[in-house]
C-alpha positions as CSV (number, residue, x, y, z in Angstrom):
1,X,97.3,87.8,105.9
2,X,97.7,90.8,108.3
3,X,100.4,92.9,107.2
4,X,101.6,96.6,107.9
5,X,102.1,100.0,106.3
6,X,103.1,103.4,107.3
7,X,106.7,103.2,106.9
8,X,108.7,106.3,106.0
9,X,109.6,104.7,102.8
10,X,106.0,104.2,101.4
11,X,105.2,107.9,101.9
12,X,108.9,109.2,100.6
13,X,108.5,106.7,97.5
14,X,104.8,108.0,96.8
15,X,105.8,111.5,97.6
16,X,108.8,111.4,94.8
17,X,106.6,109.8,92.5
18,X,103.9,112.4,92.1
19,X,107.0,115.4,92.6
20,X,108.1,113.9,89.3
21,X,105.5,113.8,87.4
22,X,104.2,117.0,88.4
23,X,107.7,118.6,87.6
24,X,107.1,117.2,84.3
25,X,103.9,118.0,83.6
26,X,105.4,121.8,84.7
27,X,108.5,121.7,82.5
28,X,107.6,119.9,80.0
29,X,110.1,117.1,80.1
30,X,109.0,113.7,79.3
31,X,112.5,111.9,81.3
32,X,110.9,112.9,84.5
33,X,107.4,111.0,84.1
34,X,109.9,108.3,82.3
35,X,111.8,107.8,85.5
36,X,108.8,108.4,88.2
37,X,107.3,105.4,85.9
38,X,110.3,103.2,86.2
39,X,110.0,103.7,89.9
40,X,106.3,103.2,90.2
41,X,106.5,99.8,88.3
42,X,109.4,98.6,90.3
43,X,108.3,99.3,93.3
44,X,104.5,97.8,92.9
45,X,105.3,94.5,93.7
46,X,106.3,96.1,97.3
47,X,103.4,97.9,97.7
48,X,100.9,95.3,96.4
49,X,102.3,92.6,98.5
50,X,103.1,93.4,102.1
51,X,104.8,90.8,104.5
52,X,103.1,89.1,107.2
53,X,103.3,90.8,110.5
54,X,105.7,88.4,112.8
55,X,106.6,88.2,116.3
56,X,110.1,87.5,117.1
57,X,110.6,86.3,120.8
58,X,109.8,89.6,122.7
59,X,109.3,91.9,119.7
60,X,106.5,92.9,117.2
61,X,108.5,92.5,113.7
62,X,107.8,94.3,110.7
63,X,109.1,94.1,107.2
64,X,108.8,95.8,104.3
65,X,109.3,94.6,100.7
66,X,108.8,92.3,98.2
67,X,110.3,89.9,97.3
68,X,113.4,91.2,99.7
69,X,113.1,92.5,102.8
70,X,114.3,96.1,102.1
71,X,113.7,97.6,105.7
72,X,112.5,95.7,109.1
73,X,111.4,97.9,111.6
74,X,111.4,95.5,115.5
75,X,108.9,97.0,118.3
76,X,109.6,96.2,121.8
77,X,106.5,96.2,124.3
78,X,107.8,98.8,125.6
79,X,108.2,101.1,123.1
80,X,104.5,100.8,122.1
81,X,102.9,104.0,123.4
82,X,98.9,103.5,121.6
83,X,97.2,100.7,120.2
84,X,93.9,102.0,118.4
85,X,91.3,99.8,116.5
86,X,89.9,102.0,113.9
87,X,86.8,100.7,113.7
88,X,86.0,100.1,117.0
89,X,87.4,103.5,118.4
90,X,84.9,106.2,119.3
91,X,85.3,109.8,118.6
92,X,88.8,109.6,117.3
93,X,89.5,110.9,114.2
94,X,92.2,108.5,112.3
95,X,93.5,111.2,109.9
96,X,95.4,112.5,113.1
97,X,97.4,109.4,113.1
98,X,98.3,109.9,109.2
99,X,98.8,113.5,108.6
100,X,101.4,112.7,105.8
101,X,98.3,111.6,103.9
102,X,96.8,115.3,103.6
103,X,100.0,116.6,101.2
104,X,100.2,113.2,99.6
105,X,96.5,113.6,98.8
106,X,96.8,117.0,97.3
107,X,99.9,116.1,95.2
108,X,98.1,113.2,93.8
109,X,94.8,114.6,92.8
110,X,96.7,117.9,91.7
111,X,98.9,115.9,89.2
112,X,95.8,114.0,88.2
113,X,93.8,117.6,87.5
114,X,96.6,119.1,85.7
115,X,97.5,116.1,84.0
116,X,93.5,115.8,82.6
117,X,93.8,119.6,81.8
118,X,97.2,119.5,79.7
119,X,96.8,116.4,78.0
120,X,93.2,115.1,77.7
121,X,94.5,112.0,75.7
122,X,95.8,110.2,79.1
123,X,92.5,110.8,80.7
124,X,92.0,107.9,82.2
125,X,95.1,107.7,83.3
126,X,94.7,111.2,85.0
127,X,91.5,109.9,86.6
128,X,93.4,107.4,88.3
129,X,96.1,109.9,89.7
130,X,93.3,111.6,91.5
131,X,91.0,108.2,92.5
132,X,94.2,106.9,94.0
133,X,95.2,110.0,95.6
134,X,91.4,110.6,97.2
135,X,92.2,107.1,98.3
136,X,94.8,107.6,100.2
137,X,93.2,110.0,102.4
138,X,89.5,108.6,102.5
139,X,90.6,105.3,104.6
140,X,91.4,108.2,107.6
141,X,88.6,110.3,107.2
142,X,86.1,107.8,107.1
143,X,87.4,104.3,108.2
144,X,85.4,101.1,107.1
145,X,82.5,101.4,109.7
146,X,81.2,104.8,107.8
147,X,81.4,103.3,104.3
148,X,78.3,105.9,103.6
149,X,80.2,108.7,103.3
150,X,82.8,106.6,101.6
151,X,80.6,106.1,98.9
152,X,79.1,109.5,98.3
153,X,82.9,111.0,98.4
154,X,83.2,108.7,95.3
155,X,80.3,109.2,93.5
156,X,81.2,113.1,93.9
157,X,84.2,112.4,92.6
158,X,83.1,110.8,89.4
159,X,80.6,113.9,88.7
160,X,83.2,116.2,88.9
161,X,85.8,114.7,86.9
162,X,82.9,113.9,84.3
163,X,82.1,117.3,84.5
164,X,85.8,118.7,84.0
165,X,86.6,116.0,81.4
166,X,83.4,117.6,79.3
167,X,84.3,121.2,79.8
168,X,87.8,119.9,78.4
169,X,86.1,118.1,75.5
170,X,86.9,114.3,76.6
171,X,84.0,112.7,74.0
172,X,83.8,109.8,76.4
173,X,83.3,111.7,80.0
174,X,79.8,109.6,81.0
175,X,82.3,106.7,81.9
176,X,84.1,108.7,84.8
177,X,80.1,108.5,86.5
178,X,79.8,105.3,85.5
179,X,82.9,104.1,86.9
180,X,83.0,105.5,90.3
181,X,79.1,104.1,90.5
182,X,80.4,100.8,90.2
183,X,83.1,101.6,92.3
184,X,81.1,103.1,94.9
185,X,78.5,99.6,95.2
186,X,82.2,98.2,96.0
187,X,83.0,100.1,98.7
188,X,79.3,99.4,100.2
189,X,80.4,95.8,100.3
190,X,82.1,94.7,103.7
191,X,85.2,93.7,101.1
192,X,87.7,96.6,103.0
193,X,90.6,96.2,105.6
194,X,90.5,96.5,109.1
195,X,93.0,98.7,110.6
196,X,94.9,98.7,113.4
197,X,97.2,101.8,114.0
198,X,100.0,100.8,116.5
199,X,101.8,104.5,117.9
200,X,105.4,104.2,119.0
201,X,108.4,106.5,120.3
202,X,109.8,106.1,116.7
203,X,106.8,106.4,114.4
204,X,103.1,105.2,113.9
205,X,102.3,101.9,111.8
206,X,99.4,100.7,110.5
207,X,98.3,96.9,110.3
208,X,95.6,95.5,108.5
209,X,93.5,92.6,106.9
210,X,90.9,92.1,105.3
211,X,89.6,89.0,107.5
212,X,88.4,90.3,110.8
213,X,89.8,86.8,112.4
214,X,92.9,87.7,111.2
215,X,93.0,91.1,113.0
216,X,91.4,89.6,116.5
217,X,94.2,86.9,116.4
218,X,96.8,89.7,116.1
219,X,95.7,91.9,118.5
220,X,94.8,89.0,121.0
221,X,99.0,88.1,120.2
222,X,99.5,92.3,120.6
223,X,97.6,92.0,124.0
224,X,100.1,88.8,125.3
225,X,103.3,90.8,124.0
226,X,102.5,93.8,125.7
227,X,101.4,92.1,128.6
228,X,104.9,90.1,129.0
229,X,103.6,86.3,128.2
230,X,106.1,84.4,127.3
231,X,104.4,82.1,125.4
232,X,103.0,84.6,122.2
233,X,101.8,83.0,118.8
234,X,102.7,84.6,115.4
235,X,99.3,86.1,113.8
């Protein structure tokens, strides 16, 4: 299915729930990670499972929320300024088409340290923090076309933590290596999404799958729309 991210409310959702938590972890007060984990868990079904991408008569429609539509954002041809294939675009660096990503990144893997540093129990919990904040950012810096340095950005990060999580005393800190290692070997695999970054006078959207047929259908339909054919299939 070829759906789409990059809406304001993704990055304000994931932005709020690493403020809390980091609030707490500064204060102290345990109702702050209480509430960022209410809204992590309610809103995972949302960010797990995106909506197909849709075209509705002359428009490009995208939806966001699951399993109600809690914003739709409706592109006219017009309004589209850049289309760019990420992994077919040459000498374009696809961070510049994310740039909340970069504080998003540093929240996460800063709640994830501190969190690993204060309270060693959670560890693995912390390691996740900063794995899915590196992972928010490593999709733009390399896209899936330079997996290598994909892969070595992860197996760096499992050294490190396993390093940090010994100088803290975690008894069990050969896992972190062991788990980015197998990690890593999954991210050498051509099992990633394809994405397609669509710039507009209003904001910049990403669309992706993880079926390359998928992603020619929709920009084949993207191509038709843009191009005024009146006769454009849904992807």
């Amino acid at each position: 299915m070829v759906r789409f991210g990059g809406h304001w409310s993704e990055w304000l959702l994931t932005g709020t729930i690493g403020g809390l938590y980091l609030c707490s972890l500064l204060t102290g007060i345990e109702t702050l990670a209480t509430i960022a984990g209410a809204l992590f868990w309610l809103s995972l079904p949302t960010l797990l499972f995106g909506r197909r991408v849709k075209v509705d008569g002359k428009r490009l429609v995208l939806e966001i929320g699951w399993p109600v539509t809690l914003f739709r954002v409706e592109i006219a041809p017009e309004e589209i300024i850049e289309v760019v294939d990420l992994e077919r675009a040459e000498g374009v660096l696809p961070l510049r088409y994310s740039k909340p990503a970069i504080p998003l990144t540093l929240l996460w893997i800063g709640v994830g340290t501190l969190g690993f540093i204060i309270d060693p129990r959670w560890s693995f919990v912390w390691f996740g923090w900063v794995y899915w904040g590196l992972m928010t950012l490593l999709p733009f810096l390399f896209p899936k076309k330079a997996k290598r340095w994909c892969v070595l950005t992860i197996f760096a990060l499992g050294i490190v933590m396993s390093g940090l999580a010994r100088w803290i005393g975690v008894e069990d800190y050969p896992l972190y290596v062991l788990m980015t290692i197998v990690i890593g070997f999954f991210y050498l695999t051509d099992f990633r999404e394809r994405t397609v970054v669509i710039v507009t006078e209003t904001g910049t959207y990403f669309v992706a799958s993880l079926y390359e047929s998928e992603i020619e259908e929709f920009m084949e339909s993207l191509k038709r729309l843009m191009s005024g054919d009146g006769n454009v299939p849904a992807p």
